[in-house]
DSSP file (Angstrom, degrees, kcal/mol; ACC not computed):
  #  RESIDUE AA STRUCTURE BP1 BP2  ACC     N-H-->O    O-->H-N    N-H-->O    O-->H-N    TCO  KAPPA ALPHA  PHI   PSI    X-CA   Y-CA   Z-CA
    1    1 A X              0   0    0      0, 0.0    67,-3.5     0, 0.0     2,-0.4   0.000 360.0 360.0 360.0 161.5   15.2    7.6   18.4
    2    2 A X  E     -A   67   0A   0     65,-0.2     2,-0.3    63,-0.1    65,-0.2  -0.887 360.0-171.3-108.0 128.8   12.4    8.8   16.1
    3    3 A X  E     -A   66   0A   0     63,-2.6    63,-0.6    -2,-0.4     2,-0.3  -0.853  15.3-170.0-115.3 168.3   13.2   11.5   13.8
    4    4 A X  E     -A   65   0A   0     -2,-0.3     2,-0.3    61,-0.2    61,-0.2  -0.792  14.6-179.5-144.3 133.5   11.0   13.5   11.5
    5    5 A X  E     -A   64   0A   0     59,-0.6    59,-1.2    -2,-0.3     3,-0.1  -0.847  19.5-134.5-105.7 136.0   12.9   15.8    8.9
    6    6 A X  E >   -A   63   0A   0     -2,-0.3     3,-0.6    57,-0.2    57,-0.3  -0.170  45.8 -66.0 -91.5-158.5   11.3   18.1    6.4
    7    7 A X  T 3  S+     0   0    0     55,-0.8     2,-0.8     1,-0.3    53,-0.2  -0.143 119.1  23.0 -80.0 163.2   12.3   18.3    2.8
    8    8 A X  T 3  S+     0   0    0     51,-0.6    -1,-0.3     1,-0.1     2,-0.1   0.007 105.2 101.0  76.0 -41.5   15.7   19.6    1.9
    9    9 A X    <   +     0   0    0     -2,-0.8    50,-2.1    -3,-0.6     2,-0.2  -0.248  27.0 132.8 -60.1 144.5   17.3   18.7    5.5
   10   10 A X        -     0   0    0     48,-0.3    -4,-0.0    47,-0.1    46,-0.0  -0.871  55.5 -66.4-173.2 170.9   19.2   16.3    6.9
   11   11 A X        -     0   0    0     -2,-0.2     2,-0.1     3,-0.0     3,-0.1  -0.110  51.3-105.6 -61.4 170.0   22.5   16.2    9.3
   12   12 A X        -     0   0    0      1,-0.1    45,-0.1    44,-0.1    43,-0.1  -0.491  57.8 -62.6 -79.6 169.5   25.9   17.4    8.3
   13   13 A X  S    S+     0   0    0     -2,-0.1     2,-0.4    43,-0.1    43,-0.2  -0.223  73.4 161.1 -35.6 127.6   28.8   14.9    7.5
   14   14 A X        -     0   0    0     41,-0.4    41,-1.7    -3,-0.1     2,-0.3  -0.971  27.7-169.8-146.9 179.4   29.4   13.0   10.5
   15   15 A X        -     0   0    0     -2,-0.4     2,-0.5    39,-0.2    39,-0.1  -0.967  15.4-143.2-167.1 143.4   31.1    9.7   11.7
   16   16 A X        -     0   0    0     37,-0.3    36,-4.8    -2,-0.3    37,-0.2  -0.944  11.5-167.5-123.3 136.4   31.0    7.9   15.3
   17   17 A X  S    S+     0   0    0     -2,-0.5    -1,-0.1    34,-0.3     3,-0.1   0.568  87.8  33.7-108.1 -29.2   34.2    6.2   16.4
   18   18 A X  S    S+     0   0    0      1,-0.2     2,-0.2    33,-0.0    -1,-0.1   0.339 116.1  68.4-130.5  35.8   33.3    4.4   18.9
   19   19 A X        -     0   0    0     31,-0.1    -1,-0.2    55,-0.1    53,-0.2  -0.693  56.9-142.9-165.7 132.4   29.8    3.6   17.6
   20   20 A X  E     -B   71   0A   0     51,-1.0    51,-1.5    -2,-0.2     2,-0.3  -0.153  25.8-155.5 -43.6 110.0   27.8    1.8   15.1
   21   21 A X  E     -BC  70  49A   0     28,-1.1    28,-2.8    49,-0.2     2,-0.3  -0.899   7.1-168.0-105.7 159.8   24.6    3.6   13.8
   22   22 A X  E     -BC  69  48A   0     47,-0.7    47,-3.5    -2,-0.3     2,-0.4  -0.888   2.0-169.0-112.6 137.7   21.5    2.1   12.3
   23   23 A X  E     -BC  68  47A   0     24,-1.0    24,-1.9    -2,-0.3     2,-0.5  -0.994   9.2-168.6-146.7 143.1   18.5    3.8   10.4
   24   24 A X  E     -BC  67  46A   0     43,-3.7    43,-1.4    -2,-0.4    22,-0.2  -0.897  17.1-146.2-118.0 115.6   15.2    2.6    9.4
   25   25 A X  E     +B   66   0A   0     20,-1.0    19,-5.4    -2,-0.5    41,-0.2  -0.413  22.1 172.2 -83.1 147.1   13.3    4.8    7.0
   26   26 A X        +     0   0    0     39,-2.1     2,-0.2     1,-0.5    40,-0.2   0.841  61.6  12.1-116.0 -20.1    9.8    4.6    7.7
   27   27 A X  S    S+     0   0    0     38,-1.7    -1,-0.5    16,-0.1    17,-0.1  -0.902 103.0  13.8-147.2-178.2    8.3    7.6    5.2
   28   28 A X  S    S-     0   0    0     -2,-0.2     2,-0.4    36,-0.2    36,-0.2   0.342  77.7 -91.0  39.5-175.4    9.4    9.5    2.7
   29   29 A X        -     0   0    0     34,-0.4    31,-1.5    13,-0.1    32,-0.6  -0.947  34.8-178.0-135.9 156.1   12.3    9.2    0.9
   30   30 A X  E     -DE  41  59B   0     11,-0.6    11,-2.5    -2,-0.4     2,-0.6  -0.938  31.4-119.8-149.8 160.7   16.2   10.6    1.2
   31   31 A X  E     -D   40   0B   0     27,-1.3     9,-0.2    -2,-0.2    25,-0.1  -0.779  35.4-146.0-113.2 108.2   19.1   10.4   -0.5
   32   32 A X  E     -D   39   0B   0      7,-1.7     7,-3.6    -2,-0.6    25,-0.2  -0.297  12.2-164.4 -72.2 131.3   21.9    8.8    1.7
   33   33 A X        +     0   0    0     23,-3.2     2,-0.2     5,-0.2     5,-0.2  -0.655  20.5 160.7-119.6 145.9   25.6    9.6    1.8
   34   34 A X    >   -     0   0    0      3,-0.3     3,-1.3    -2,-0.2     2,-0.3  -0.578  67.8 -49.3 175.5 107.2   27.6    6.7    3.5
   35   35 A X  T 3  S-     0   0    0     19,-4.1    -1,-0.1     1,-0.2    20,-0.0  -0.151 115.4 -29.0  55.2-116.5   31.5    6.8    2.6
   36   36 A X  T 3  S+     0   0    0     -2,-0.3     2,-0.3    -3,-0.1    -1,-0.2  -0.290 123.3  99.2-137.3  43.7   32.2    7.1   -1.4
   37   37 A X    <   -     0   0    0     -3,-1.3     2,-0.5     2,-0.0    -3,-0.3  -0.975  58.1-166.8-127.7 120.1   28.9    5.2   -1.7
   38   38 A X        -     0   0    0     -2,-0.3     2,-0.5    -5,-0.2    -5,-0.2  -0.900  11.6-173.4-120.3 152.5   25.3    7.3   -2.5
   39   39 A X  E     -D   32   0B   0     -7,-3.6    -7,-1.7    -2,-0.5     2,-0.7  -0.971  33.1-136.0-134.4 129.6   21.5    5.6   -2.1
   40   40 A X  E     -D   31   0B   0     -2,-0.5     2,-0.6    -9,-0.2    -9,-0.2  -0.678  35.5-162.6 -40.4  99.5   18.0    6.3   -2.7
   41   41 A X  E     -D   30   0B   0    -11,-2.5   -11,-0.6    -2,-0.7     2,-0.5  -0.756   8.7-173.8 -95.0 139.5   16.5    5.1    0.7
   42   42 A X    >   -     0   0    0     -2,-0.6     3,-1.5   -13,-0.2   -17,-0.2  -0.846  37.9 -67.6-128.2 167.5   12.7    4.4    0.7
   43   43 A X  T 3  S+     0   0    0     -2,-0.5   -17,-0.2     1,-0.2     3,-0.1  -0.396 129.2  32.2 -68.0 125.5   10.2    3.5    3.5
   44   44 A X  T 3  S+     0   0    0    -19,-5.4    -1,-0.2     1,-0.4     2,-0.1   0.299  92.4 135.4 107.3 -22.0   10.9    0.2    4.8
   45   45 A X    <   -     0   0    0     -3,-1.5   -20,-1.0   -20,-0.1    -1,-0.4  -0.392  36.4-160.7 -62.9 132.3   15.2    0.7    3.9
   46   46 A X  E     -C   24   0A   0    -22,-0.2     2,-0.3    -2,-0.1   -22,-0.2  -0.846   9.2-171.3-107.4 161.7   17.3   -0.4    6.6
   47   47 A X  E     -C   23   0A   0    -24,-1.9   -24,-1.0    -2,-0.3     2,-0.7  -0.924  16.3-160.8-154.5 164.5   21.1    0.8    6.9
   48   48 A X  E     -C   22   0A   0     -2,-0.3     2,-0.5   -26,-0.2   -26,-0.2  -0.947   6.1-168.8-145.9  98.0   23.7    0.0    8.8
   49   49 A X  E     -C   21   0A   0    -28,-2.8   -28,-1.1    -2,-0.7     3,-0.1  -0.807  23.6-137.6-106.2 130.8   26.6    2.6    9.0
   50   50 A X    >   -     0   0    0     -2,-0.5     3,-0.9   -30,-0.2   -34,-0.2  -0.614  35.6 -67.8 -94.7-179.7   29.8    1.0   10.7
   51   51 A X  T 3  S+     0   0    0      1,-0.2   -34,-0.3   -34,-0.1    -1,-0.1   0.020 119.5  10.1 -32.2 113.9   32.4    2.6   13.7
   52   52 A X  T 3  S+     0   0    0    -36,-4.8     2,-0.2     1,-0.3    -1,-0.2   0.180  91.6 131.5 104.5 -34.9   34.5    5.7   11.7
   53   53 A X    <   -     0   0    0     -3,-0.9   -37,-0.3   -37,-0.2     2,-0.3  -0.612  53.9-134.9 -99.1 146.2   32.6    6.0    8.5
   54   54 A X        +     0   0    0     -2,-0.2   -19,-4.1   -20,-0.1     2,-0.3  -0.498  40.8 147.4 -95.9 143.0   31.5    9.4    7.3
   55   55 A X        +     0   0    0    -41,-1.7   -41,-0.4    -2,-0.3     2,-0.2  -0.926  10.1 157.5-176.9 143.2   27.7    9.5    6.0
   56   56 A X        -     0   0    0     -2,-0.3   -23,-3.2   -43,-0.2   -43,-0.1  -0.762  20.0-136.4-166.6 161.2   24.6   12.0    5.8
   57   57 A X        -     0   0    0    -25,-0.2   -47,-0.1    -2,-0.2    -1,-0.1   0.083  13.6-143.3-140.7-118.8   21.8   12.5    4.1
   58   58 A X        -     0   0    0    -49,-0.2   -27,-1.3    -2,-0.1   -48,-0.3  -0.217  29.2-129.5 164.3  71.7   19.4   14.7    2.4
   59   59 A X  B     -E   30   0B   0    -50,-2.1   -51,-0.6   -53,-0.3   -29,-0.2  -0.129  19.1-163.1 -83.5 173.5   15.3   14.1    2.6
   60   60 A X        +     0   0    0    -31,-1.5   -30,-0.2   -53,-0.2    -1,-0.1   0.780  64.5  42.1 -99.9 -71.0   13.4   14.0   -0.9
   61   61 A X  S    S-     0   0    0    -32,-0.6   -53,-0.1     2,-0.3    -2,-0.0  -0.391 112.0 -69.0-127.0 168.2   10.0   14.4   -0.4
   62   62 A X  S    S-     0   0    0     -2,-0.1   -55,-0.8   -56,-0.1     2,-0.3   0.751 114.3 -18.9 -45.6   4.6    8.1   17.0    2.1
   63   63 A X  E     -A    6   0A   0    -57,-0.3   -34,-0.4   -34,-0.1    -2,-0.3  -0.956  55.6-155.3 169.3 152.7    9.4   15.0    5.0
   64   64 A X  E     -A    5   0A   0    -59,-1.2   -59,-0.6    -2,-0.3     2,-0.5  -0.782  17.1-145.5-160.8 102.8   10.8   11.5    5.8
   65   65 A X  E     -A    4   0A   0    -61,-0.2   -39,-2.1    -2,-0.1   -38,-1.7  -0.706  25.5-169.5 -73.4 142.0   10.5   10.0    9.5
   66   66 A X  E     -AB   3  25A   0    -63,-0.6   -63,-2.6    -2,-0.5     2,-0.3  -0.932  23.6-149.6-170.0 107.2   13.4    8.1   10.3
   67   67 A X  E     +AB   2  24A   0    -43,-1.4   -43,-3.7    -2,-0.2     2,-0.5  -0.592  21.5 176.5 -76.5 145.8   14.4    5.7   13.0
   68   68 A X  E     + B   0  23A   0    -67,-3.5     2,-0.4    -2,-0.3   -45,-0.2  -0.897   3.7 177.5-131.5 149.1   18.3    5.7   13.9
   69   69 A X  E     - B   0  22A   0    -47,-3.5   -47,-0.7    -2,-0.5     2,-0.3  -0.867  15.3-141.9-136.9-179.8   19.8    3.5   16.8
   70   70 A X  E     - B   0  21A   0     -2,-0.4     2,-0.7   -49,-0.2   -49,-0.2  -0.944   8.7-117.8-162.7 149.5   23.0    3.1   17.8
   71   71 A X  E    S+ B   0  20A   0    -51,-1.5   -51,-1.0     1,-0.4     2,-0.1  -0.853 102.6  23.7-150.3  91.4   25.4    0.2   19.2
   72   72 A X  S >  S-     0   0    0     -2,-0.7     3,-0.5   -53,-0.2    -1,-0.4   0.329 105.2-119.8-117.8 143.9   26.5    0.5   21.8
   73   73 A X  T 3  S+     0   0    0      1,-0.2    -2,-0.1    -3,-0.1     2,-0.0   0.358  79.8  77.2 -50.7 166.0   23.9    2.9   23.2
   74   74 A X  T >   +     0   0    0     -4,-0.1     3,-2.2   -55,-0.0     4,-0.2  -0.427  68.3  82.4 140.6 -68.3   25.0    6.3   24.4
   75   75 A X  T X  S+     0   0    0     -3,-0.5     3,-1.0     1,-0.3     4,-0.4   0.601  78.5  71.9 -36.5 -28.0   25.5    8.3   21.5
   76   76 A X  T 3> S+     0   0    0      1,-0.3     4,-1.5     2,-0.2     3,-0.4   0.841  83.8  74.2 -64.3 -34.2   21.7    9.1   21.3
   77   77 A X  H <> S+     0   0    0     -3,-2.2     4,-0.8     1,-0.3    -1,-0.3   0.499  80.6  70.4 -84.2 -30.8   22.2   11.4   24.4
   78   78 A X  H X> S+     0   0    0     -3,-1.0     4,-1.6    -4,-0.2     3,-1.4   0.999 106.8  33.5 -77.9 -82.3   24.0   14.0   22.2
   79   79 A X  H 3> S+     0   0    0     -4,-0.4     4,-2.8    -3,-0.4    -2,-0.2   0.964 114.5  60.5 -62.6 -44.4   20.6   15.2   20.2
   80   80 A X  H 3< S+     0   0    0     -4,-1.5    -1,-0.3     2,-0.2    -2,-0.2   0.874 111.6  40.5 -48.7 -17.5   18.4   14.5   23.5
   81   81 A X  H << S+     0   0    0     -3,-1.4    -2,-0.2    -4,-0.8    -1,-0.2   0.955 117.1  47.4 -76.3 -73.5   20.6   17.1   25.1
   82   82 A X  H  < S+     0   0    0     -4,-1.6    -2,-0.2    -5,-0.1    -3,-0.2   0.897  96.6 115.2 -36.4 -65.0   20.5   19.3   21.6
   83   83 A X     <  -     0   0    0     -4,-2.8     2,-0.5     1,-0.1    -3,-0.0   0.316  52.7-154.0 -47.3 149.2   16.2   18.8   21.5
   84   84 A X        -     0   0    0      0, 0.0     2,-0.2     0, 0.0    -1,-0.1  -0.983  21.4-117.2-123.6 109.9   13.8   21.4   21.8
   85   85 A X        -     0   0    0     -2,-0.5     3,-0.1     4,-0.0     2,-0.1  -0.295  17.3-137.0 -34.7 107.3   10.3   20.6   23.2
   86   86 A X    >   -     0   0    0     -2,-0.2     3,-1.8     1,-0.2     2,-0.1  -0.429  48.3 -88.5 -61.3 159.4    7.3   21.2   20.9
   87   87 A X  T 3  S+     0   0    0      1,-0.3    -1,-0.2    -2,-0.1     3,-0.1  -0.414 119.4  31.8 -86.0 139.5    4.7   22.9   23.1
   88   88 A X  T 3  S+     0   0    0      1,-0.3    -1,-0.3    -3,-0.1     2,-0.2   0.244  96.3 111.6  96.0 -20.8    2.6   20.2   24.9
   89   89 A X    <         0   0    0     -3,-1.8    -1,-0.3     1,-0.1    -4,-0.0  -0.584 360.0 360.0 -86.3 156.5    5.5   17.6   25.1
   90   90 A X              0   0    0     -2,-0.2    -1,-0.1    -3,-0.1    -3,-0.0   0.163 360.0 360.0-164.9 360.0    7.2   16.5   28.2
């Protein structure tokens, strides 16, 4: 899924137990929480969070689009439930 966050924002602590997440940042830049580990991520960053470990992040700059996947799929289904339609989407 495609996100796009504005500055100052990001999720709360979280961890998936019985799944793997992935993010690719694609603009802006954030600062990434992932265990007892912190990163600068920049456009172009891949990361690769495994089963159980807790990590969030933080965006930078006015905004940072950010793809996240997840393995094995399912998990996404949580925020598609959560989403609210911009007027004009469907």
């Amino acid at each position: 899924m495609e996100t796009l966050s504005p500055l100052d924002t990001g999720p709360g602590r979280d961890l998936h137990a019985d799944a793997e997440e992935h993010f690719l940042l694609l603009t802006g830049e954030v600062t990434f929480h992932m265990a007892d580990q912190t990163f600068i991520v920049r456009p172009g960053d891949f990361l690769h969070v495994l089963r159980g470990v807790v990590h969030h992040f933080r965006v930078l700059t006015p905004d940072a689009k950010i793809i996240a996947t997840y393995a094995p799929a399912g998990e996404e289904q949580t925020f598609i439930d959560a989403a609210t339609l911009l007027p004009g989407e469907a």
